[in-house]
N, C-alpha and C positions, 0 to 999 in steps of 0.2 A: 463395507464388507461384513461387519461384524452386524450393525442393523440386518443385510440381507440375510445374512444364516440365521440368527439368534431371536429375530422379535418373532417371525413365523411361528416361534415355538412357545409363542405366551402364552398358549392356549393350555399349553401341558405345563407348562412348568412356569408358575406366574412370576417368580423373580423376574423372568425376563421381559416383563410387560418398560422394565425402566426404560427400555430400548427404543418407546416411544417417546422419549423425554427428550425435547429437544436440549434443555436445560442440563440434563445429566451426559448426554452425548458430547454436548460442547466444554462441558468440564474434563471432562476426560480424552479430548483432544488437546484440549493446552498441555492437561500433565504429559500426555502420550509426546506431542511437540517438543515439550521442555525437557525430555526424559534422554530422547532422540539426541539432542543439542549439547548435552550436557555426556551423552558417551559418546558420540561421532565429532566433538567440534575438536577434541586433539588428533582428530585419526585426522579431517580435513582441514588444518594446521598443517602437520608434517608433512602431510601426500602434496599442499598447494606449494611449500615450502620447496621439494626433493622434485617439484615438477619446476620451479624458479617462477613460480608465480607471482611477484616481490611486487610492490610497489615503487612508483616512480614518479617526483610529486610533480607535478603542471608546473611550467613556469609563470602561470596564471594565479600561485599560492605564493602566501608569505614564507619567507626565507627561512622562520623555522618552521614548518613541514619539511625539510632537509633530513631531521631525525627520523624520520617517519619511513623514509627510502627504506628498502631489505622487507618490511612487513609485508608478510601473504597476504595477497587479494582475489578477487573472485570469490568471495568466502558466501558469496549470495547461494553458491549451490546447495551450501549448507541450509541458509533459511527456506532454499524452495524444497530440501529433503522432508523437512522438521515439517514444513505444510504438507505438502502433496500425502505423504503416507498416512497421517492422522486424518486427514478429509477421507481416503479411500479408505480407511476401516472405519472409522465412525460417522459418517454421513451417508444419508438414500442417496445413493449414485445415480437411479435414475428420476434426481427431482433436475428440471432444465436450468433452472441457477445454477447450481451446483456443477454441473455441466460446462456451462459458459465460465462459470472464476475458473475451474481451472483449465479450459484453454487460452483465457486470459493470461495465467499465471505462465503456465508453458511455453507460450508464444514469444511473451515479453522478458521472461528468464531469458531463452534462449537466442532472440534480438540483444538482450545484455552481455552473455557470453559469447557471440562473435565480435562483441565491440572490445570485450576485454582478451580475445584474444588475439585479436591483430594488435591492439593496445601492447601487451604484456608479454606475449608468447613472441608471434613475429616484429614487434617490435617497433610497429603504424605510430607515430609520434597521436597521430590522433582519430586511430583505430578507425572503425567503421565510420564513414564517410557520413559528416549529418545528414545528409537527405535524404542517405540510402536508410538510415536510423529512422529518420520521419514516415518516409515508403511505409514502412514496416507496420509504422503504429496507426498508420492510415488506414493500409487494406485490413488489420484488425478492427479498426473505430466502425468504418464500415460493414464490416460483415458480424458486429454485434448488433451495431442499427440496426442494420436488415434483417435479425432476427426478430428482433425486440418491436420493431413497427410491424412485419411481414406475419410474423408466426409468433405471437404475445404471450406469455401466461397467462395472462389479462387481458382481455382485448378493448374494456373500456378504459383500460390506461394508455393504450399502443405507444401513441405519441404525446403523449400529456407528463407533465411536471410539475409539482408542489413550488409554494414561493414559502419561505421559513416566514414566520408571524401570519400570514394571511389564510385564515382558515377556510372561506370559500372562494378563494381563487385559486384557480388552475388554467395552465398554459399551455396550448396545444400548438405544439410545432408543425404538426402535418407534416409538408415537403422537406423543411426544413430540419426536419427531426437528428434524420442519419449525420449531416452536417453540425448538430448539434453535442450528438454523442464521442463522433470525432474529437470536437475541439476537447471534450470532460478527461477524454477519456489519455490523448495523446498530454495534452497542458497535465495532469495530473502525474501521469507517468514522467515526465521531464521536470515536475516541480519537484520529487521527492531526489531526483538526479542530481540538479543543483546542492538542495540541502547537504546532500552527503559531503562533508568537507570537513567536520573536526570527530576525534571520536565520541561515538555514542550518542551525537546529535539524530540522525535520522531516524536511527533505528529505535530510540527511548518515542521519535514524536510521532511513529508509523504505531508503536503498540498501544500508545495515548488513543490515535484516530482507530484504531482498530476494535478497543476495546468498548469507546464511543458509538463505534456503526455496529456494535455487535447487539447493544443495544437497543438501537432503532429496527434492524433488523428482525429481531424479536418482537418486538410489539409489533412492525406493521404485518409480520405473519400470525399475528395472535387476533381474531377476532374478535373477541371483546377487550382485550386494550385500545385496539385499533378507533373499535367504536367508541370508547369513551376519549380516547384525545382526537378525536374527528380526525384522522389522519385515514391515506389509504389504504385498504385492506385487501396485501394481497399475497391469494394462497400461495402457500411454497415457500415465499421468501424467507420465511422463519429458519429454514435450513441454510440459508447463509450462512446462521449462528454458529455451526457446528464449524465452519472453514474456518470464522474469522476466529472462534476458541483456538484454531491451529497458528492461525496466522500470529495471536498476542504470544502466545506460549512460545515456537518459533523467534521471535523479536525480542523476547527476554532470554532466553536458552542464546541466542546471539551476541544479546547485552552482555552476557557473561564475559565475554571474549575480546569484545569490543570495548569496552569502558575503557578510559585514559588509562594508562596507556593502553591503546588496544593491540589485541597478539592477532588480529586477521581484519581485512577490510573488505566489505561487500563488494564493491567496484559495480560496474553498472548489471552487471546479472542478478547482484541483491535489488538495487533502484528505481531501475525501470519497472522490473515486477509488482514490485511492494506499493510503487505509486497507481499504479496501473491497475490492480486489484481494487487500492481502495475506491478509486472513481469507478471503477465497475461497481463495487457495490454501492456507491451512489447514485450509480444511474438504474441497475437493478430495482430501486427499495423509492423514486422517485423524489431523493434529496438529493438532483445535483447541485442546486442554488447553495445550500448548506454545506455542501462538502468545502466551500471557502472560510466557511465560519468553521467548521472542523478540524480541515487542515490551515487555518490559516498562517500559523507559522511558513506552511511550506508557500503560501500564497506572497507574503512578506517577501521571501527570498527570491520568488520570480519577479518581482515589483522594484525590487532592488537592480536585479540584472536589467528590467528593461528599461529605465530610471535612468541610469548609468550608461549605458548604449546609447541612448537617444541623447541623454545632454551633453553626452562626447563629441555625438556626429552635428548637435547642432549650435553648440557651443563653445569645442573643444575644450570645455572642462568637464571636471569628473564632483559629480555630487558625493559620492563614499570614496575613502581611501583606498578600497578593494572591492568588489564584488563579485557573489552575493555578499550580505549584509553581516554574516559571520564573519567574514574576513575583516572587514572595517574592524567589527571589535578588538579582534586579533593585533592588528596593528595601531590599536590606541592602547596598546600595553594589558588587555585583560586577559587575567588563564583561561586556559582552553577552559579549565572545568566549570569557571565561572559562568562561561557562556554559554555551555551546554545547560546546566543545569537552570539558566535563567528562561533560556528559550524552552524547556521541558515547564518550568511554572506557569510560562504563560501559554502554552499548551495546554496546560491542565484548565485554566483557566476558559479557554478557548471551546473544550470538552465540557466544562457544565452547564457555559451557556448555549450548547447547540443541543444539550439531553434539554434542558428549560423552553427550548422554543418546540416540542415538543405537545405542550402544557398551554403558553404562552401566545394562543393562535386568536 
């Protein structure tokens, strides 16, 4: 909003030329996001609170998550406030990224908010039915496809993908493509789902990935970065930057709340979004092979679940004490914060080496 009134007027008043900065736009979305978070996260406390928005733990969690019962959830309306208004004042609204994260973000918020409210509200032991959940993230996956092959930014990328370390290979899905985006796009959104389970786990390794693709993001819209890490260059995408400055700021304005003990819980309207975003902007910026090295935490936790599942069904035993993988620790005696904070290192950890492959082609 604030680009569309303000930059038109650089001519007259050149302060406003910053307006072209992508770099200056996306800084001032995070503060704007964190700013948001930090006066609305008591209003949407109390309001989730006096609405009985409460949590209720799975009987899929260890026995102390019990304490946890009474805590407001759905607290994601908040992280998708803290985003959506900072993208709509400081980013070109009409660049087509920019367009698609946030019906990404809207779509898969509000598939997370009927799950949490037949969950929480009416009372669905197991809310929105999976495969009406799946439905959801389907006819999404597909009708990003279908943009992204049919009507490209790019159209010498339509169906093409980057492999991380190999600088002149490229992978063209052709038919396969929309099927492709699916899978990025639905598996990413349900990995960041899983993770959700102690506090401040998800939400510290969503700002970790967020601030990583914010990154990549930038360079592959910047033409001569692009061209000196031989990476692809492609116009536009540099304004993702400005979303995901909302998205980190958001996740920490969140983090505030959320830290052990946490006073609100995302529940899957924070989850599904958050996950779902960042494989769009992986599929977006042409690192979806890398969004594993990126998020691989949250990759760990789905590898756990189907690890588990499978040498139940064909073994009846169980490889982890719990699953996902957070839980196991929990029930080998480690503090929640331990293991947050552990999973957050290697996170970071996880973040340098996917800015280095970069470089590293």
């Amino acid at each position: 909003m604030l680009y569309h009134l303000l930059y038109p007027l650089s001519d007259t008043y050149s302060i406003l030329n910053v307006f072209r900065y992508i770099t200056f736009r996306t800084a001032y979305a995070a503060v704007t996001a964190l700013v948001l978070s930090f006066l609305f996260g008591p209003v949407f406390i109390r309001w989730l609170g006096k609405l009985q928005c409460l949590e209720e733990p799975s009987e899929w969690t260890p026995e102390s998550h019990q304490k946890k019962r009474g805590t407001p959830t759905m607290g994601g309306l908040l992280i998708l406030f803290a985003i959506i208004v900072p993208t709509l004042i400081w980013a070109d609204l009409s660049n087509p990224y920019v367009q698609l994260i946030l019906l990404v973000t809207v779509w898969l918020g509000g598939l997370g908010l009927l799950d949490d409210y037949l969950k929480v509200v009416r009372k669905y032991p197991k809310g929105l039915i999976g495969r009406y959940k799946l439905i959801g993230q389907i006819v999404l996956g597909t009708f990003v496809g279908c943009m992204l092959a049919f009507f490209p930014p790019d159209p010498e990328w339509a169906t093409k993908t980057t492999v991380p370390f190999l600088k002149d290979f490229v992978i063209d899905f052709r038919w396969f493509y929309i099927p492709f985006i699916v899978f990025v796009l639905t598996g990413s959104s349900n990995a960041v789902n899983l993770t959700d389970g102690l506090d401040g786990l998800a939400i510290g390794l969503v700002a970790l990935s967020g601030v990583t693709l914010a990154g990549m993001t930038y360079v592959t819209g910047h033409a001569t970065f692009s061209t000196y890490l031989q990476i692809p260059h492609l116009e536009g995408a540099g304004e993702i930057t400005v979303f995901l400055g909302a998205l980190v700021g958001a996740s920490l304005g969140f983090l505030w709340y959320n830290a052990p003990p946490a006073e609100i819980f995302m529940g899957d309207t924070g989850s599904l979004a958050l996950g779902g975003v960042l494989g769009a902007v992986a599929i977006f910026i042409k690192m979806e092979f890398l969004l594993a090295l990126v998020g691989g935490v949250f990759v760990l936790e789905v590898v756990s679940v189907v690890l588990q599942v499978g040498s139940f069904k064909l073994r009846g035993k169980r490889i982890f004490r719990m699953a996902p993988i957070h839980h196991h620790f929990e029930l080998k005696n480690w503090p929640e914060q331990k293991i947050v904070i552990r999973f957050w290192i290697i996170g970071i950890l996880l973040a340098l080496l996917s800015l280095s492959t970069l470089k590293l082609r």
